[in-house]
Steps between C-alpha positions, in 0.01 A plus 500: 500500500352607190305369214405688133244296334326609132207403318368559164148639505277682247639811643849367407769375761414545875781501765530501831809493796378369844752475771601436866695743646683414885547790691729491806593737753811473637510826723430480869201704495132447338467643123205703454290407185666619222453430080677276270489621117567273207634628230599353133860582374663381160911473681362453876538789667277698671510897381302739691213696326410144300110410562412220727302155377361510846518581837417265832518591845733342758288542801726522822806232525594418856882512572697167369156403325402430169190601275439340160293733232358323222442752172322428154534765149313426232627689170303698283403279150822419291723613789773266682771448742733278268854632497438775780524441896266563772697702782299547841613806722400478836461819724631724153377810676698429783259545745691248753785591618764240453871438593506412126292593221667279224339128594179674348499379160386115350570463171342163309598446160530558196166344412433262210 
């Protein structure tokens, strides 16, 4: 799930995105702790050498278990997510190895 909410202050508008994020192994073996990145995109997808918003730590998941990361931004005075998506990439250094690498990517949006 994920939320944008602004506010006009004397600064001028103030957004933020908070979100739940589920994250399930499906493997047969434990998944060391490994980072999810959020990233903002304009057409969602996610192109390598973009900045993250953030970054949160998995922790280990146990095998056929599920973890759920919560994750707040809050944008820099007069900035926004309207019109852009929020993609989360999970493991994006691929630091697990996986029988497949493309269930890795969450897109939510676009935002308005």
């Amino acid at each position: 799930s994920l939320s944008h909410t602004c506010r006009n202050t004397k600064r001028g508008l103030k957004c933020k995105i908070s979100g739940r994020l589920k994250i399930k192994n499906v493997g047969t073996l434990n998944a060391p702790s490994s980072l999810v990145r959020f990233y903002l995109s304009p057409d969602g997808v996610y192109n390598e050498g973009t900045d993250a918003l953030k970054q949160v730590a998995t922790g280990t998941v146990k095998a056929g278990k599920s973890k759920t990361k919560t994750f707040n931004y809050t944008f820099p005075a007069g900035d926004t997510a309207s019109g852009n998506y929020v993609i989360a990439v999970i493991d994006s250094d691929n630091t697990v190895a996986e029988a497949s690498e493309n269930n890795n990517t969450v897109v939510f949006g676009p935002i308005y």
